[in-house]
C-alpha positions in Angstrom: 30.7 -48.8 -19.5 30.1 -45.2 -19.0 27.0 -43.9 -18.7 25.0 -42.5 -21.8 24.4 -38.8 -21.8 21.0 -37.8 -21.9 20.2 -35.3 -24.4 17.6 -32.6 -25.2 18.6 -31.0 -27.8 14.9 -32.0 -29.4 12.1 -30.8 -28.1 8.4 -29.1 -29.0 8.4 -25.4 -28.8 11.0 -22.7 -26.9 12.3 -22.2 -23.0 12.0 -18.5 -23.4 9.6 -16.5 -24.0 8.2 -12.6 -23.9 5.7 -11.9 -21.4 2.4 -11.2 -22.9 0.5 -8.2 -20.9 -2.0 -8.9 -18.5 -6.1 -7.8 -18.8 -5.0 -4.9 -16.7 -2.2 -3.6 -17.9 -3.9 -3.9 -21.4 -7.3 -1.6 -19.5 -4.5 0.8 -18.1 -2.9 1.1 -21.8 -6.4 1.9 -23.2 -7.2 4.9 -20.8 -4.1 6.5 -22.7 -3.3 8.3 -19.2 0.7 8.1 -17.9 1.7 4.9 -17.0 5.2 3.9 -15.2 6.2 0.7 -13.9 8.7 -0.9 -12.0 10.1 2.3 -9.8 10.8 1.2 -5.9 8.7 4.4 -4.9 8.5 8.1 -5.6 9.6 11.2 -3.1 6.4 13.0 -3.4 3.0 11.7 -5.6 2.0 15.4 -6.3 5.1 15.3 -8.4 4.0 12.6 -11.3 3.1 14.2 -14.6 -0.5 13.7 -15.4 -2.4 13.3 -18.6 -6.1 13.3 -20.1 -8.2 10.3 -18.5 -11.4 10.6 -21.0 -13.2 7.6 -19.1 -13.2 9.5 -15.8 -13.7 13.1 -17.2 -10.4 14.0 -15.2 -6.2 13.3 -15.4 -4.3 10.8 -14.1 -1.3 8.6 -14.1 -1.3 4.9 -13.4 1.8 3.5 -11.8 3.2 -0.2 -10.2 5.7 -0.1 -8.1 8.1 -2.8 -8.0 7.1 -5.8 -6.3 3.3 -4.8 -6.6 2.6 -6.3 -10.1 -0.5 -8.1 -10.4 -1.1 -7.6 -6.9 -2.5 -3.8 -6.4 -3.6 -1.1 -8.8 -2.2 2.1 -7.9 -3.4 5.6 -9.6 -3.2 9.4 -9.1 -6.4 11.4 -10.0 -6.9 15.3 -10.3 -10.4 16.1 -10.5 -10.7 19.8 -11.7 -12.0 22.7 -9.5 -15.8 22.9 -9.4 -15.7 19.7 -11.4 -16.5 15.9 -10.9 -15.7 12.6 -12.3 -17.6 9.9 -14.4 -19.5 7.9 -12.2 -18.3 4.5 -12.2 -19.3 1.2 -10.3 -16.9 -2.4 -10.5 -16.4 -5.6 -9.0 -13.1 -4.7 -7.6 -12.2 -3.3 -4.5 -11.3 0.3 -4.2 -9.4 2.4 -1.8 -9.1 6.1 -2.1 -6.5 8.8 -0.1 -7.0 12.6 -0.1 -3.8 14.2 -1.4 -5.1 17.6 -2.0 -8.1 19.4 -2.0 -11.9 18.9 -0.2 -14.7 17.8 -2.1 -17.4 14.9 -1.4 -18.1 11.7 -2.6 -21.4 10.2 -3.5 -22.5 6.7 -3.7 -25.5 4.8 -4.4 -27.0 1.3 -5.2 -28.5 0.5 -8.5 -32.2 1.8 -7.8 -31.1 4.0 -5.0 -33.4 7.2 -5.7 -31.0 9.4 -3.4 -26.9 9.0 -3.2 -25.6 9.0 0.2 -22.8 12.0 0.2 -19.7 12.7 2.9 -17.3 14.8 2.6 -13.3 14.5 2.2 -10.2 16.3 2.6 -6.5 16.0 3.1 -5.5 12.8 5.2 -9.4 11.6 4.4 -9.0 7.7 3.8 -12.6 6.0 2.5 -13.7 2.8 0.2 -16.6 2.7 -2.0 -18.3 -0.4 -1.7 -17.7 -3.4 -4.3 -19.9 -2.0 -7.3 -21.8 0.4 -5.6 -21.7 3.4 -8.6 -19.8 6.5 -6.9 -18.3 9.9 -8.2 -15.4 12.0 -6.7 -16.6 16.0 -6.4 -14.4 19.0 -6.2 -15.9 21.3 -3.9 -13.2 24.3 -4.7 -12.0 26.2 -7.7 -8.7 24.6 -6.5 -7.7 20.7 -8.5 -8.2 18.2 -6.1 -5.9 15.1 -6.0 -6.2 11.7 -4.8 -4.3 8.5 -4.9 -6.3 5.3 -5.7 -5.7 2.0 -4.5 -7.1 -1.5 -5.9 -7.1 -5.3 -6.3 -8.3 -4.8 -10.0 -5.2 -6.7 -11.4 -6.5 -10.3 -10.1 -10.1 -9.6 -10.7 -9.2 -8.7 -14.0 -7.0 -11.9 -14.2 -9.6 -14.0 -13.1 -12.8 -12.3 -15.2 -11.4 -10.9 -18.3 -14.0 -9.1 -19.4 -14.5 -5.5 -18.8 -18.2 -5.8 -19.4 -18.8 -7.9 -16.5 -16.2 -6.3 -14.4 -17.4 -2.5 -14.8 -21.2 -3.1 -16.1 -21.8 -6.2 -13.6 -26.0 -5.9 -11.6 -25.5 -7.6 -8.8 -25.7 -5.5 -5.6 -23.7 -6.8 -2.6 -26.1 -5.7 -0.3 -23.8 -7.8 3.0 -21.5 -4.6 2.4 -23.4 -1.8 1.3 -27.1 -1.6 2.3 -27.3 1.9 2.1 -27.7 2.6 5.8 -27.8 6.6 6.6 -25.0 6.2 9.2 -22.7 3.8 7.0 -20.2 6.8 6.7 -19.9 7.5 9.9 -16.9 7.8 11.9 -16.0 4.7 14.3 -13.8 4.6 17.5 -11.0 2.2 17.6 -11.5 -1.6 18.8 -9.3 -4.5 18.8 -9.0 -7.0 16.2 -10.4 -10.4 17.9 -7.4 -12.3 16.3 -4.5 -10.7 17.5 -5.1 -8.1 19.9 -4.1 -5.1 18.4 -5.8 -1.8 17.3 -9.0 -2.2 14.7 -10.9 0.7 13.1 -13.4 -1.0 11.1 -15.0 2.4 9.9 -15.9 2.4 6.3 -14.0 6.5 6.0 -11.0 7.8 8.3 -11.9 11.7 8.3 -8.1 12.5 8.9 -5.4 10.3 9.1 -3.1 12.7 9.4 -4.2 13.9 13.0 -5.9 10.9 13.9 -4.9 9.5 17.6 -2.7 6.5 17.2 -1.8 4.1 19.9 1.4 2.5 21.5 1.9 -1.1 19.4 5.6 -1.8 19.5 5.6 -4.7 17.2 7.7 -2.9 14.3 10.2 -1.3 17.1 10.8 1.1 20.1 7.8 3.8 20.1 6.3 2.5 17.5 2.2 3.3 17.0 -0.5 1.6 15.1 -3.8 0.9 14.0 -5.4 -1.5 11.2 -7.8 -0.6 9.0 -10.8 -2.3 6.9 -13.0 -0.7 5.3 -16.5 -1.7 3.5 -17.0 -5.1 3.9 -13.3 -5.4 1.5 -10.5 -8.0 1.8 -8.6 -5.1 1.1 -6.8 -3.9 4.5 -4.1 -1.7 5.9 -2.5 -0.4 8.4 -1.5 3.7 10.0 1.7 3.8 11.6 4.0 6.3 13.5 7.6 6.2 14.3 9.6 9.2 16.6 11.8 11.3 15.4 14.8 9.6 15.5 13.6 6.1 15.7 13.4 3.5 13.1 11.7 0.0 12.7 13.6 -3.3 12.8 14.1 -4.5 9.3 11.5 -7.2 8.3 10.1 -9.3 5.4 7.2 -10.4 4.3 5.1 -11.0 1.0 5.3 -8.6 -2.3 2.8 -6.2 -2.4 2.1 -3.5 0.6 2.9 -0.4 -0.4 3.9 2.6 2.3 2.5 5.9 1.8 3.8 8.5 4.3 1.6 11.0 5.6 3.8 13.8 7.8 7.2 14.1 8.7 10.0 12.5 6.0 12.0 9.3 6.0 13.2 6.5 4.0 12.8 2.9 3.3 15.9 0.5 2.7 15.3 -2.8 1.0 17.3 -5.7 -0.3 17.2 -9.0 -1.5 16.7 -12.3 1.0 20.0 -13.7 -0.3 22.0 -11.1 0.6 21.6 -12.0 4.2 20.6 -9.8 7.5 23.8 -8.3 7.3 23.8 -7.1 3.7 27.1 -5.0 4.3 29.1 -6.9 6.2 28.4 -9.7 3.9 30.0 -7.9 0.8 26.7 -7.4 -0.6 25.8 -4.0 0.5 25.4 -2.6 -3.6 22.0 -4.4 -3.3 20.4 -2.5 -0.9 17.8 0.2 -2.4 17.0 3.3 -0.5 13.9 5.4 -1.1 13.4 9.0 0.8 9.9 10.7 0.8 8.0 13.3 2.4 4.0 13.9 3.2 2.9 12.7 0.1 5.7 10.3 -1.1 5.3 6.2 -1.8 7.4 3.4 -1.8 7.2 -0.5 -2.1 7.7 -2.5 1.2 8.9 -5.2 -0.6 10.0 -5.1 -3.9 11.6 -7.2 -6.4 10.6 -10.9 -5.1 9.0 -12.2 -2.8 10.6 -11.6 1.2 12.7 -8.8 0.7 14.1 -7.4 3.5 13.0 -3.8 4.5 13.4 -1.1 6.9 11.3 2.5 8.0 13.3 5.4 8.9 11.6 8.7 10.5 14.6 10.9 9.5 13.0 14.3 10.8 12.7 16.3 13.7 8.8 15.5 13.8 7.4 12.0 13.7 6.9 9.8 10.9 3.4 8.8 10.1 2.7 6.1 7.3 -0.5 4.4 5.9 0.4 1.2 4.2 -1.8 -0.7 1.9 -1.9 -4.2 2.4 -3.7 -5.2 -0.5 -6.8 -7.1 -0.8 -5.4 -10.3 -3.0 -5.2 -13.9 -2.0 -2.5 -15.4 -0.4 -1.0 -18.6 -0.2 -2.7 -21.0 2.6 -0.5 -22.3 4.7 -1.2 -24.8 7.8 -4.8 -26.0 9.0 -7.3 -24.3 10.7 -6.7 -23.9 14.5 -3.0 -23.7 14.0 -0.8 -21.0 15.5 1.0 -18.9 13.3 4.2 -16.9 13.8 3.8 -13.3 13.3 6.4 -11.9 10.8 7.3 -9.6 14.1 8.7 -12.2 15.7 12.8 -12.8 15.7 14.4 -14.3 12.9 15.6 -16.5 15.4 12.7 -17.6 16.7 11.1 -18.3 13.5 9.7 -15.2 12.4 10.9 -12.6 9.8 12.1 -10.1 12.1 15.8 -8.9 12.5 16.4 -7.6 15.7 18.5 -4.5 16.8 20.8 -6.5 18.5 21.5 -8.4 15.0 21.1 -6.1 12.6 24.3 -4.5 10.0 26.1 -2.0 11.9 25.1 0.3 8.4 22.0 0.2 9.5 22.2 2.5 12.2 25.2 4.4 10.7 23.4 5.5 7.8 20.4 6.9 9.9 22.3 8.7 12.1 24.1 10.8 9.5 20.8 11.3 7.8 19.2 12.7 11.3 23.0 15.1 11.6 21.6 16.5 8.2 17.9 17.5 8.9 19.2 18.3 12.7 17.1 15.5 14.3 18.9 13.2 17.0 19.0 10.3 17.4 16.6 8.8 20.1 17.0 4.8 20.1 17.5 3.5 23.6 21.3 1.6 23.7 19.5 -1.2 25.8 18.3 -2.6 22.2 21.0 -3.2 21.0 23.1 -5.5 23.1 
């Protein structure tokens, strides 16, 4: 006797449905500023249109890059010359980077008689303190323009309510105490963890210029210090490549984001399943490419989660990037005590690195016509590859 088919053709309710928007996209859609979604990254920042952004007496533009939704909440604003913003305090953390312009930024504690005031200009990377109040001021006649960073998405997931989130009285005094020196430039350490570079300063005067040390996690030459800033989850890392070097092609979690902050380059990305060697597996129309300059963005990882992705210094100078991490939780994996494997380590090996040796031929074929048209060579040792 045959077996009886099973069916569902009855059931309660439907199998598809319309996403309904999240408590932050439905705050961004109420500031009636720009908003675009879903782009891999943009070539330049100082590009995107801007539009009236009442709540902070100055324009803006929201935007979510692909990959980042739900994750990070990413802005532009323009405060006008001789001009300042609406103070504003929340219980999400905040990260801000100087585009254009010099101004200061004040900050002070519920009670605080006096706000404590430093200064910022291009390359300037600094976090106000969860729900400290603070306000961005223009110190020219010139706009100034900054790029904001946040993990307001999951604290609005989580809370809701806008009232408690931008209106909340308690004072996390563990990170913000109001200390005279608490915007002070730090030297670089080492992160306890790891080993590697650590600037646990609460501003970065100039990223830009800033001295970077040898790392040579993400590839030959390649420089880098981590960043964390205020007491925050919220982290991130400055980079440099050489001119005419590249990183090996990686993956890791949705999310981080890769501002670049001199020279010009490019990101590639693509899908998990269409291999190491997208190319030579047939699947080569998957991979995305995104070129920027001083000022451009781009998603490391966009799409789902583990996407494949790749940083290109396609200029005769070097290619310095800030990428923001994010300050969102992640998925727990393992027990306390265990040892993890760095996503630097081979693909063979267990981590999430590809290795020169293993990498698409394309790879290195498409940046090496890209450094023929700037008039950049190409300066990868061959010993890397074999």
């Amino acid at each position: 006797m045959a077996e009886e088919k099973k069916s569902y053709e009855n059931y309660v309710g439907t199998k598809r449905f319309a996403r309904v928007a999240t408590p932050y996209e439905a705050y961004v859609e109420q500031q009636g500023t720009p908003y675009e979604v879903g782009e891999v990254g943009y070539y330049d920042l100082r590009d995107m249109p801007l539009g009236k952004w009442d709540r902070m007496n100055a324009e803006g533009a929201f935007f979510q890059l692909s990959g980042t939704g739900g994750l990070q909440g990413t802005y532009v604003i323009q405060v006008p010359g001789s001009s300042a913003t609406a103070s504003e305090k929340h219980v999400y953390e905040e990260i801000f980077y100087v585009l254009e312009g010099r101004g200061t930024t004040e900050i002070w504690a519920d009670g605080q008689s006096k706000p404590h005031v430093f200064e910022w200009q291009p390359g300037s990377l600094f976090s106000p303190p969860m729900n400290a109040n603070h306000r961005l001021v223009n110190a020219t006649s010139s706009p100034a323009l900054l790029l904001g960073v946040t993990n307001a998405p999951p604290v609005f997931a989580i809370y809701g309510s806008q009232e408690f989130i931008f209106n909340n009285p308690h004072q996390f005094t563990d990170r913000y105490d109001g200390s005279s020196d608490f915007f002070k430039e730090q030297a670089l350490g080492t992160n306890p963890i790891n080993g590697r570079a650590l600037n646990k300063g609460n501003i970065l005067p100039d990223t830009i210029h800033s001295e970077v040390p040898l790392d040579g996690q993400r590839g030959e030459g390649h420089r880098a210090y981590f960043w964390n800033m205020s007491g925050n989850k919220f982290m991130g890392f400055v980079s440099e490549y050489p001119s005419g070097g590249y990183t090996t092609s990686h993956a890791h979690a949705s999310g981080p984001m890769i501002l670049c902050l001199s020279g010009k380059g490019y990101s590639i990305t693509w899908p998990r399943e269409a291999g190491t060697t997208p190319w030579q597996n047939g699947m080569g129309h998957l991979v995305k490419r995104q070129d920027y300059k001083a000022g451009g963005i781009v998603s490391a990882a966009p799409g789902d989660e583990n996407w494949f992705h790749g940083h290109f210094g396609a200029s005769p100078d070097p290619l310095r990037v800030i990428a923001f991490l994010g300050g969102h939780p992640r998925k727990t994996v393992g027990l306390p005590g265990e040892v993890r494997i760095q996503q630097n380590e081979d693909i063979k090996a267990g981590g999430r690195t590809i290795e020169y040796r293993d990498e698409d031929p394309m790879v290195r074929q498409m940046f090496e016509e890209q450094l023929a048209k700037v008039g950049a060579k190409f300066s990868m040792p061959e010993s890397i590859y074999t």
